[in-house]
C-alpha positions in Angstrom: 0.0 0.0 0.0 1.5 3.2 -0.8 2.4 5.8 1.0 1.0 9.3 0.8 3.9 10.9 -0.8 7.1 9.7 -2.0 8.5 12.6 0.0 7.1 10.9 2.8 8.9 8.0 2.8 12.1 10.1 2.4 11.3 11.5 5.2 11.0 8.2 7.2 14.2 7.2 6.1 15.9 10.4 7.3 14.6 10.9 10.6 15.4 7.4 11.3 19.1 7.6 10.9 18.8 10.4 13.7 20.5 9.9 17.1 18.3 7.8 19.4 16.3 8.1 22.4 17.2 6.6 25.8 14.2 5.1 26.9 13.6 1.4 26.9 10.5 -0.5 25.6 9.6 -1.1 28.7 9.9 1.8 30.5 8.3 3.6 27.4 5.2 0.3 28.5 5.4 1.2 32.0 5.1 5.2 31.3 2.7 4.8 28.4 1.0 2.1 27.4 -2.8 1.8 28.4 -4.3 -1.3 27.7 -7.3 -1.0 25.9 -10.8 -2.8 27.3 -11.1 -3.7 23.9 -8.8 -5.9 23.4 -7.2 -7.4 27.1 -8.4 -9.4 29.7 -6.7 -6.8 32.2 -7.5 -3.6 31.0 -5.6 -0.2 32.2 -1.9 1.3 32.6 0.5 -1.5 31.4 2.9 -3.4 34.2 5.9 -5.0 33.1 6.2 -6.2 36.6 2.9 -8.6 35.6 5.6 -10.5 33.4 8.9 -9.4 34.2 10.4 -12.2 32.2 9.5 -10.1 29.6 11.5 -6.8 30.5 14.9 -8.5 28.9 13.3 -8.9 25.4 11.5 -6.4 25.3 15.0 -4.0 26.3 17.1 -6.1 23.7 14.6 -4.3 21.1 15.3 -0.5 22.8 17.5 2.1 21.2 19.7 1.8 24.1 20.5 -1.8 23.0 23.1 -2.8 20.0 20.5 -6.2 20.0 19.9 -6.6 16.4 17.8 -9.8 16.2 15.3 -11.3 19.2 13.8 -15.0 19.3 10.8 -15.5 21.2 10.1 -19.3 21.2 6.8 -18.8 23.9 4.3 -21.1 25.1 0.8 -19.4 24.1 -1.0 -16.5 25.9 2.6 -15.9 27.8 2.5 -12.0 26.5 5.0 -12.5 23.2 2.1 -10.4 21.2 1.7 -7.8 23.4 5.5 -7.1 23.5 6.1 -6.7 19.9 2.8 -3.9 20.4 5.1 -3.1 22.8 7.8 -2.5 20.4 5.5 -0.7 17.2 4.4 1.8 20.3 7.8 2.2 21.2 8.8 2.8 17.3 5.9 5.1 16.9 6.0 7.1 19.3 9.9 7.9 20.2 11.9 5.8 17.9 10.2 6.8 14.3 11.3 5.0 11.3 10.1 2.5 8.4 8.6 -0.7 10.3 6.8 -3.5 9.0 4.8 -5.8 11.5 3.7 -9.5 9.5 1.1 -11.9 10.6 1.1 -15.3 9.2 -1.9 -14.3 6.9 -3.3 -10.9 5.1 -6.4 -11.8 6.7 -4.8 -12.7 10.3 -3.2 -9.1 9.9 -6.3 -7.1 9.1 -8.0 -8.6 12.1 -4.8 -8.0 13.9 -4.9 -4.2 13.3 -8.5 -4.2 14.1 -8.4 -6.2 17.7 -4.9 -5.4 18.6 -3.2 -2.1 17.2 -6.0 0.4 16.5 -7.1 -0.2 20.2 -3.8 0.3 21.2 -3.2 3.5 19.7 -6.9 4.6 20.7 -5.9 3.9 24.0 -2.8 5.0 24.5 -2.6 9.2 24.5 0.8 9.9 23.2 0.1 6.9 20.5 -3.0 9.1 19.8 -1.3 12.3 19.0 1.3 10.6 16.9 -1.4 8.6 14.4 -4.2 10.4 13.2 -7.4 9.4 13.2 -8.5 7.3 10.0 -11.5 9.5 9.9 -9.5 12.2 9.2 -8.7 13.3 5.3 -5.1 12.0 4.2 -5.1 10.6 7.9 -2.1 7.6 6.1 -4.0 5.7 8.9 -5.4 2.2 7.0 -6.5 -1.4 8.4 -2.7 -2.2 7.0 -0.9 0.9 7.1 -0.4 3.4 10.1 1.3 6.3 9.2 3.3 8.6 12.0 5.2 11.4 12.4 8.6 10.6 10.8 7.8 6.9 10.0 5.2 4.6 9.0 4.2 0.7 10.1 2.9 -1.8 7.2 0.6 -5.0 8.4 1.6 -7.3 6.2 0.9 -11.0 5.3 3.4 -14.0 4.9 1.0 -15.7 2.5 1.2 -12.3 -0.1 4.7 -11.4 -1.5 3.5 -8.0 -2.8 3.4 -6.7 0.4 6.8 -7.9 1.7 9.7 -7.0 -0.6 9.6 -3.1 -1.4 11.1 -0.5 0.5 13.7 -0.5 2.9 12.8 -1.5 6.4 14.4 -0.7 9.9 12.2 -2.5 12.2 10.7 -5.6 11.7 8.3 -8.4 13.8 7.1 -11.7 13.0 4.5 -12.8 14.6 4.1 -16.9 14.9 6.4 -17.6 12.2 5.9 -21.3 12.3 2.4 -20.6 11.0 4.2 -19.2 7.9 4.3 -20.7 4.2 7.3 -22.4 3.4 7.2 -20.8 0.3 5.1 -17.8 -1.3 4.1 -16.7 -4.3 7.4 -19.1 -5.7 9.4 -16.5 -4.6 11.2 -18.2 -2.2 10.6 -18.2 2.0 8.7 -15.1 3.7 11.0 -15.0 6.3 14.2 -14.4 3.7 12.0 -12.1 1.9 10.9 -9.1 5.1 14.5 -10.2 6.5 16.1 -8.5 2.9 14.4 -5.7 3.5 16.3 -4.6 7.0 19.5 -4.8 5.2 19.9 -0.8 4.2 19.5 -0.3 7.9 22.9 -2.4 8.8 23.8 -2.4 12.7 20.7 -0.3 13.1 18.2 -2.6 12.3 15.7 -4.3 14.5 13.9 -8.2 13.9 12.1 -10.0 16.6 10.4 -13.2 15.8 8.1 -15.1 17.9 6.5 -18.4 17.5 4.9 -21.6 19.4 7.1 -24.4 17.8 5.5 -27.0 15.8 7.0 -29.9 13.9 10.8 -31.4 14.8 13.0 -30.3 11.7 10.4 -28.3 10.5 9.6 -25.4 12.8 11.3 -22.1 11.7 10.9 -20.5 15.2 12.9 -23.6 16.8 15.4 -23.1 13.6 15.9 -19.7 14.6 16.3 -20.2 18.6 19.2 -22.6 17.7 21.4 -20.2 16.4 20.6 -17.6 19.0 22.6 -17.5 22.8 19.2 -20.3 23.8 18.6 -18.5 27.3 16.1 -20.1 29.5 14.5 -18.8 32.6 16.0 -20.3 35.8 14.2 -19.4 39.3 15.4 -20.0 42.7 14.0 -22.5 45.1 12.7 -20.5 48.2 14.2 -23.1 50.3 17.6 -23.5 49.0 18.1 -21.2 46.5 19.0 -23.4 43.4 18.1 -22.0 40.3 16.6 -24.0 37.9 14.2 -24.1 34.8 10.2 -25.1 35.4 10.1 -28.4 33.6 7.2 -30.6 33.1 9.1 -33.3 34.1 9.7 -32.2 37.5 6.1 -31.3 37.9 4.5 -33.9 40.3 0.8 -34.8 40.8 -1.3 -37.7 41.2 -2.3 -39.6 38.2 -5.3 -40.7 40.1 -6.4 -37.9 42.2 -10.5 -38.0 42.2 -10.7 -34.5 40.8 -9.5 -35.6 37.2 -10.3 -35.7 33.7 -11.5 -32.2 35.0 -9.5 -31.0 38.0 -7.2 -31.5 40.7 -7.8 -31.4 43.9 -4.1 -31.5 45.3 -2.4 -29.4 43.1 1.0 -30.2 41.5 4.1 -28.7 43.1 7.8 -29.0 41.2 10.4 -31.1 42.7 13.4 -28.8 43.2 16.4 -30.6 41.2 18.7 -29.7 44.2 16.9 -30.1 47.6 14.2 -32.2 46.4 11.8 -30.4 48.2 8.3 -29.4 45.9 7.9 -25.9 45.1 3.8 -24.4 45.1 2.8 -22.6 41.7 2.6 -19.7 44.8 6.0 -19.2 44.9 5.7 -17.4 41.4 4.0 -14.9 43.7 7.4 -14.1 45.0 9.9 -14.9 41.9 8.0 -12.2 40.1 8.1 -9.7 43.1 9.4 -6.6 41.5 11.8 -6.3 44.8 12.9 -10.1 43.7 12.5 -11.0 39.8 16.3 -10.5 38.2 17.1 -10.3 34.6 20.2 -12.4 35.4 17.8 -15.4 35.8 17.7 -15.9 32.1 20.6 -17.6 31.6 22.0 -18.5 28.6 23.5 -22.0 27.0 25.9 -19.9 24.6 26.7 -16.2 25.6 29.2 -15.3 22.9 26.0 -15.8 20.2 24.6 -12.0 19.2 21.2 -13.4 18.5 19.3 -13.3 21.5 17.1 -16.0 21.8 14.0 -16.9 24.8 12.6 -19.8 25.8 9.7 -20.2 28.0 6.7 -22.3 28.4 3.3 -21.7 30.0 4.4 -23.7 32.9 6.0 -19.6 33.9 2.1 -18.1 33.5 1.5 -15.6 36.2 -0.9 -16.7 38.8 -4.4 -16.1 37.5 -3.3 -16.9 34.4 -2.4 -20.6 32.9 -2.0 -22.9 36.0 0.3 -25.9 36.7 -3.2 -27.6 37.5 -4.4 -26.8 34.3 -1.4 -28.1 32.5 -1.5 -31.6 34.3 -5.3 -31.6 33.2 -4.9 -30.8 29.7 -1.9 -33.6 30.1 -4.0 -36.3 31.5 -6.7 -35.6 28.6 -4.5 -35.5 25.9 -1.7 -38.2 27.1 -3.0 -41.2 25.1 -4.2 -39.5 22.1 -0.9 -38.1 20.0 -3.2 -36.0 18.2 -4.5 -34.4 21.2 -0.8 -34.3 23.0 1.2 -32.7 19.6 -1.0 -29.2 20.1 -0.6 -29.3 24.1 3.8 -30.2 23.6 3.5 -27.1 21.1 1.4 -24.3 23.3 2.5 -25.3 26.6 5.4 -27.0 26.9 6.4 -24.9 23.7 8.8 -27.5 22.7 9.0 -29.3 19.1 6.5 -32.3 18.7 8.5 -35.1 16.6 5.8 -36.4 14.7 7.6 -39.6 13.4 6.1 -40.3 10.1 7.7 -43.7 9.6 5.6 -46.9 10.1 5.9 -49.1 13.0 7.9 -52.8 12.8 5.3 -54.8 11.1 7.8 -58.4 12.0 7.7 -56.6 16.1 3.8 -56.3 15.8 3.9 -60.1 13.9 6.1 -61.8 16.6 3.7 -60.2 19.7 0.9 -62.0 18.1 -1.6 -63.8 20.9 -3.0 -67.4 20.8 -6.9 -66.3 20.9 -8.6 -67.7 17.7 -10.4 -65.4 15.0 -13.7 -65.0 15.5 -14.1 -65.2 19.4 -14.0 -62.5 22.0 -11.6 -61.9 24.6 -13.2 -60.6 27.9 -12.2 -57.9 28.1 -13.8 -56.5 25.1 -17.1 -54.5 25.5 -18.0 -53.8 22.2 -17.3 -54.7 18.3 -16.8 -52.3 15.5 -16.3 -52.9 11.7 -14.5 -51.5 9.0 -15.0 -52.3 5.4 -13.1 -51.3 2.2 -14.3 -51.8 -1.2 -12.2 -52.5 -4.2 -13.0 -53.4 -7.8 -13.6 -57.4 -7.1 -14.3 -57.4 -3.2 -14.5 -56.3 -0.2 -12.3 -56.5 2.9 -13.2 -56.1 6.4 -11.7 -55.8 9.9 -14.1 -57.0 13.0 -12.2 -55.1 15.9 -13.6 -55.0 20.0 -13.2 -52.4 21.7 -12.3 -52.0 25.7 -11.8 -49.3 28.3 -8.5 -47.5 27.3 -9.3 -47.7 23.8 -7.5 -51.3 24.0 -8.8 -53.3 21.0 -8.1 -56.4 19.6 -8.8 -57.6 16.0 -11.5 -60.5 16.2 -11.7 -61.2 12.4 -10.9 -60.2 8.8 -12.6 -61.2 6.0 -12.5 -61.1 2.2 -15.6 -61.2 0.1 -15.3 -61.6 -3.5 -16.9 -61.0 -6.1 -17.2 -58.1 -8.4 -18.8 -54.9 -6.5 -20.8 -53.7 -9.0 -23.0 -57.2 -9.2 -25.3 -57.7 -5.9 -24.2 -61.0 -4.5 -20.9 -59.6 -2.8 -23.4 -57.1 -1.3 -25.7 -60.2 -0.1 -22.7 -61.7 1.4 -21.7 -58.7 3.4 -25.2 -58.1 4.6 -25.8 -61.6 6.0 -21.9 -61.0 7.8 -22.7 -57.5 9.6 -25.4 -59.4 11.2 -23.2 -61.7 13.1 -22.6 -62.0 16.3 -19.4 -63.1 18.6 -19.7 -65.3 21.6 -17.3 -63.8 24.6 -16.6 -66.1 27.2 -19.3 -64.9 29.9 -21.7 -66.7 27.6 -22.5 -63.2 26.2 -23.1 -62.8 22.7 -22.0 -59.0 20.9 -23.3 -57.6 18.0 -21.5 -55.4 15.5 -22.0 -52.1 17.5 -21.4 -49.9 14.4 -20.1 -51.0 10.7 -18.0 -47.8 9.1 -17.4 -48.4 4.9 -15.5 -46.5 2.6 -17.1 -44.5 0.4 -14.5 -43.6 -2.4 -14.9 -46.4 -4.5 -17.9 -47.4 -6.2 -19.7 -44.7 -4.6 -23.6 -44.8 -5.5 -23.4 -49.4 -4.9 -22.0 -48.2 -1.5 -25.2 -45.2 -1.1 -27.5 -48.0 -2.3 -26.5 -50.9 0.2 -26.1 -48.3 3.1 -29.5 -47.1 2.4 -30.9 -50.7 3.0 -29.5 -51.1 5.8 -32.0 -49.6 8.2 -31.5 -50.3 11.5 -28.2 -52.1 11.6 -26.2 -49.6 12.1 -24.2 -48.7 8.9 -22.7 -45.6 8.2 -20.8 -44.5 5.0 -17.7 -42.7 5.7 -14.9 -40.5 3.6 -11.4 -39.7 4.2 -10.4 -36.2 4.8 -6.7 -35.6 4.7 -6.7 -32.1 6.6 -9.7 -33.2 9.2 -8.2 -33.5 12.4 -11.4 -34.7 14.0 -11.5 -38.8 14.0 -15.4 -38.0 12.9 -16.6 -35.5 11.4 -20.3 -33.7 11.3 -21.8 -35.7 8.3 -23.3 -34.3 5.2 -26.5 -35.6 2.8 -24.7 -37.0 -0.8 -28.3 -37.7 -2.6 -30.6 -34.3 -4.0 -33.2 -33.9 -5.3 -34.3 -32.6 -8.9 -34.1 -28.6 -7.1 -30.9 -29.2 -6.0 -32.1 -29.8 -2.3 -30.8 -32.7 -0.2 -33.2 -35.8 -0.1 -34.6 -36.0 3.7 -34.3 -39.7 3.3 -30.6 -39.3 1.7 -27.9 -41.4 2.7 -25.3 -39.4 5.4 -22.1 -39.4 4.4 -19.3 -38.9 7.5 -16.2 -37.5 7.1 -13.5 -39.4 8.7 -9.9 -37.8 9.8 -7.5 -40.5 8.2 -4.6 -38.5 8.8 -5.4 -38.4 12.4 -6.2 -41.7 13.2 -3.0 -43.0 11.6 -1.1 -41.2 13.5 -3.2 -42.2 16.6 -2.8 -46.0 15.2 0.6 -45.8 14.6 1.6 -44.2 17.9 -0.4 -47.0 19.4 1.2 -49.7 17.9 5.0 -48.4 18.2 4.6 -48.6 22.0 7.0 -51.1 23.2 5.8 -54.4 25.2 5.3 -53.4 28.6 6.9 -55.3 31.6 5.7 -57.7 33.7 3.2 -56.4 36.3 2.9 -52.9 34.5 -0.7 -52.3 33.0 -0.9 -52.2 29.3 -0.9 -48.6 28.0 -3.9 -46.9 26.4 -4.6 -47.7 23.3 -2.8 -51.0 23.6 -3.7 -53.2 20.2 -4.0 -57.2 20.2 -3.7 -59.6 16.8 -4.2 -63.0 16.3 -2.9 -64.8 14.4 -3.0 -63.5 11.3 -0.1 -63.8 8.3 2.5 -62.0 7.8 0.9 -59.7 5.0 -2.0 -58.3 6.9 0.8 -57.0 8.9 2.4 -56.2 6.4 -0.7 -53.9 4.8 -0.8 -52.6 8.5 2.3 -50.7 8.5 2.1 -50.1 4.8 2.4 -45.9 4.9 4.4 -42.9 6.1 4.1 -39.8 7.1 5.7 -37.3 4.5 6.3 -33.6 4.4 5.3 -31.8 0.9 5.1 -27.8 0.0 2.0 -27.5 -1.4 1.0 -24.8 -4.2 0.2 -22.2 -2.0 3.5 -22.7 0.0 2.7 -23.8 3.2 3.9 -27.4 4.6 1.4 -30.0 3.9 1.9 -33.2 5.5 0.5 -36.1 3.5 0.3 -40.5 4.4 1.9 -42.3 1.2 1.8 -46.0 0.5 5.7 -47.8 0.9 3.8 -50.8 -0.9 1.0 -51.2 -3.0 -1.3 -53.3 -0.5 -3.1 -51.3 2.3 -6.4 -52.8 2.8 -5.3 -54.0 6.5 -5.0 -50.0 7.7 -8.0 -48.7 5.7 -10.3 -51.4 7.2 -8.7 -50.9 11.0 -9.3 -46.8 10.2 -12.7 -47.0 9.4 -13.3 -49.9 12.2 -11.8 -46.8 14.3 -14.0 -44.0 13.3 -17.3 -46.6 13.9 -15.6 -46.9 17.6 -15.2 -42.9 18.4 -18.9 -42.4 16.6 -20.3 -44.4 19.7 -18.7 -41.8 22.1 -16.5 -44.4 23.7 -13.3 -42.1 23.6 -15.2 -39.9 26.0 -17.0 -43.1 28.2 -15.5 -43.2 32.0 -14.7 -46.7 33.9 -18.7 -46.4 34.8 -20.0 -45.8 31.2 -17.6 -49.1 30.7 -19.0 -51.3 33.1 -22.7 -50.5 32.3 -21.6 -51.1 28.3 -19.7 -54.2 29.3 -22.8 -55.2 31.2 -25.2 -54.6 28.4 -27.2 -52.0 30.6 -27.0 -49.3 27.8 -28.0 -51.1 23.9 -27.7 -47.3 22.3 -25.9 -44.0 22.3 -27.4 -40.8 21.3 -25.0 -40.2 18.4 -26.8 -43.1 16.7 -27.1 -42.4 12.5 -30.5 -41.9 12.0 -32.5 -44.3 9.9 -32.8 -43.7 6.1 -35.5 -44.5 5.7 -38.0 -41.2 5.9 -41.3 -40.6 3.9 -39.5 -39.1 1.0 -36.7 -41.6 0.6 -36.4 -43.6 -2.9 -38.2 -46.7 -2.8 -35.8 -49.7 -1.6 -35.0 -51.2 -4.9 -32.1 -52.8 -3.4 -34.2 -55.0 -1.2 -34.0 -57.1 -3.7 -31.0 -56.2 -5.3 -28.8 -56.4 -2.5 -30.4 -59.0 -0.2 
């Protein structure tokens, strides 16, 4: 976006190579900033001493400071936003010059300007005087550009390289880099592009970046932190004075306290690495005392690095903010479920998840094999699911029970042939969803829920699942990018008007890249010892032949750039045969349809007993008053 004059921008230039003022961010913060009601939690005069482990950054960024480049690698909500508004106050109001401010998005930086800076400089008087109102005629004050006296800021967008290599720039933030494209616009990396653009400035240039990590090997924030000076926060024990980092680790609670999945009701303390003694979250209380809090905590791993860099995770959250209780929580919630754990690892622990893409041992999973025969039940499964995947001449299908834990174990597989566009393979597969497996209490289980593909032959799949009423049949989908197991489902049959038939068969989408992720976690877990309890999720085989395992473990995770740029992360096939994990996936999705990944030890034992036949997520029937006539009643049974 332009700027009002060329003159102007002269201008910005010129008066930024002026002598500097000697006022730090944060004592520009503490003497300044007001904190607008519209856009924080605690509204009114701005206290560093509310996060004082933010005072050091937020200097490195001062004219007072020869800092050129600060790394912020934050768990989320710890304040890294509000510093770099910090910093653009600073910059327009007593450090004037060219700045450029980038969100991960165009979009994420209008709404950024809306929430976060234009309350800001409402708020804040001497921001107010500086920026004119965008009311006013030839204010220079847009949604993406602010204009000052003696400088300018640009809102920019990593996904639009128009807006990121033009004129020089002196100060420039990045916010949450690791949401960034890889590549935009085939131009090459955002993050090489705005970083060209401080250049002109030299040793007078400004660039802080701040990020949650993501991915191992493929986080740009954790990139950057590793060539910085890696300073972590290290607070003393009020007993004896050891100073050490908060690490989850070191954070004891108990597994089983009767407050959880939704509190605790002792709360966790840290075991101090010296004394041993456990630290209360109430000591922050005093570590961030204004009379007590010293820079000199942060301490860093290699001082003779100019790049400063800081680490720290949302286990350091003021009180009243994110609690150690909280964290433990989330843990216990998200522990068994990798897709659940990889966002809590990023935004609290902020540490890298390694999402390891390769498949598990398929000769480990082979040689664990159990001596139970197909086709009966274990005890302790409590209910059966099915998955079934359609090719051109048959159809393949997992029967897999379910217990508490998510443990399963595979009961049967089957292959039907016969070509799936003829009826009789259809027949065949209606009479074996109607089975039922004897477990040895003398009770018999039906298949709770049958879950199959829809990809292939599409409208033979619509047409059996619509004469199934009753038996609990769902057609399903994979989505790639879901990262629900389940999604809502959607109506695949319209009418004439373009309208969805009341009596349409529900299509669900299903979250493939999730679950084999989830699967494959699962079934890397090593062979617990003797007397330990099996782990959640813990999978039991038969025993089948070598290539069903084989199909099992038949795809990897891999890491693409897709058109737009940004890193798309995609399951490919090491060998053509993976029936095996498409009929466990779907047999999957049936399972978290029933709710059972929410069910608690009681929900369990009533299930187990029989005492509850259905859940309230049931599919509804298809058959309604406007639903085609069931010419497959014929055709298919």
């Amino acid at each position: 976006m332009p700027l009002a004059s060329v003159d102007d921008a002269l201008l910005a230039f010129w008066r930024s190579m002026r002598p500097d003022p000697l006022l730090t961010v944060s004592e520009w913060a503490d003497q300044r900033r007001v904190l607008s009601q519209k856009a924080s939690s605690e509204h009114g005069e701005w206290k560093t001493s509310r996060t004082p482990y933010l005072r050091k950054p937020m200097n490195d960024l001062s004219a007072t400071s020869t800092v050129q480049e600060v790394v912020l690698v934050f768990g989320a909500q710890m304040g890294k936003s509000e510093m770099l508004n910090n910093w653009m106050g600073y910059v327009m109001d007593i450090q004037p010059g060219p700045a450029l401010f980038v969100q991960p998005t165009i979009d994420m930086a209008k709404r950024y300007s809306k929430m976060r800076i234009a309350p800001m400089i409402e708020a804040t008087p001497s921001l107010g005087e500086k920026v004119k109102a965008p009311r006013e005629r030839d204010s220079g004050n847009t949604q993406l550009m602010k204009e000052f006296t003696g400088g300018f800021l640009i809102l920019g967008g990593a996904n639009a390289a128009s807006g990121l290599a033009s004129m020089p720039i002196r100060f420039l933030g990045g916010d949450e880099i690791d949401r960034w494209p890889a590549d935009v616009d085939e131009e090459g990396s955002p993050l090489a592009i705005v970083s060209a653009r401080t250049r002109t400035f030299g040793v007078r240039k400004k660039q802080a970046w701040t990020s949650t990590p993501t991915i191992a090997g493929r986080s740009p924030i954790w990139s950057k932190w590793e060539t910085s000076n890696q300073q972590q926060l290290k607070l003393p024990c009020p007993r004896c004075g050891h100073r050490q980092m908060i690490e989850w680790d070191r954070i004891r609670y108990d597994p089983k306290d009767p407050g959880l999945p939704n509190t605790l009701r002792q709360p966790p303390v840290l075991i101090c690495e010296a004394c041993g003694e456990g630290i209360s979250e109430d000591a922050k209380a005093w570590w961030y005392d204004p009379e007590v809090f010293d820079e000199e905590w942060w301490d860093p791993l290699f001082p003779e690095r100019e790049v400063q860099g800081y680490h720290c995770s949302a286990l350091y959250s003021p009180l009243g903010w994110f609690s150690w209780t909280e964290a433990a929580v989330g843990y216990e919630q998200a522990k068994d479920n990798p897709a659940d754990l990889k966002p809590w690892w990023n935004t609290v622990l902020a540490e890298c998840w390694n999402d390891d893409g390769e498949a598990p041992d398929w000769e480990a999973l082979y040689n664990r094999r159990e001596l139970y025969e197909l086709g009966t039940v274990p005890d302790g499964v409590v209910f059966i699911t099915c998955g079934v995947d359609v090719q051109m001449d048959r159809l393949e299908l997992e029967v897999v029970g379910w217990g508490p834990g998510m443990e399963s174990w595979s009961l049967d597989y089957q292959v039907l042939a016969g070509d799936t566009a003829q009826p009789a393979v259809w027949r065949e597969l209606s009479k074996f969803i109607r089975s039922e497996f004897g477990r040895g209490d003398g009770q018999r289980l039906p298949i709770r829920m049958t879950a199959i593909d829809s990809g292939f032959r599409s409208q033979e799949v619509y047409r059996w699942v619509r004469g199934q009423a009753g038996n609990r049949v769902i057609a399903v989908k994979g989505q790639e990018s879901q990262t629900a197991i389940i999604g809502t489902p959607g109506r695949v049959e319209v009418l004439r008007n373009g309208k969805a038939l009341r009596g349409g068969v529900k299509v669900w989408p299903v979250g493939v890249s999730t679950v084999k992720s989830e699967l494959y976690g699962w079934l890397r877990r090593p062979m617990p010892d003797d007397g330990d309890g099996l782990p959640h999720g813990w999978c039991h085989f038969p025993q089948h032949g070598e290539e069903w395992f084989r199909q099992l473990c038949a795809e990897r995770l891999t890491n693409t750039i897709d058109r737009r740029g940004y890193n798309r992360f995609e399951w490919i096939k090491t060998r053509p045969r993976n029936e095996a994990l498409d009929c466990r996936v779907y047999a999957r999705a049936a399972a978290a349809l029933t709710g059972a990944d929410r069910w608690g030890d009681e929900r369990w034992e009533k299930e187990r007993n029989g005492g509850i036949e259905r859940d309230e997520r049931r599919p509804a029937p298809a058959q309604e008053e406007d639903a085609p006539a069931r010419s497959g009643s014929s055709f298919w049974d």
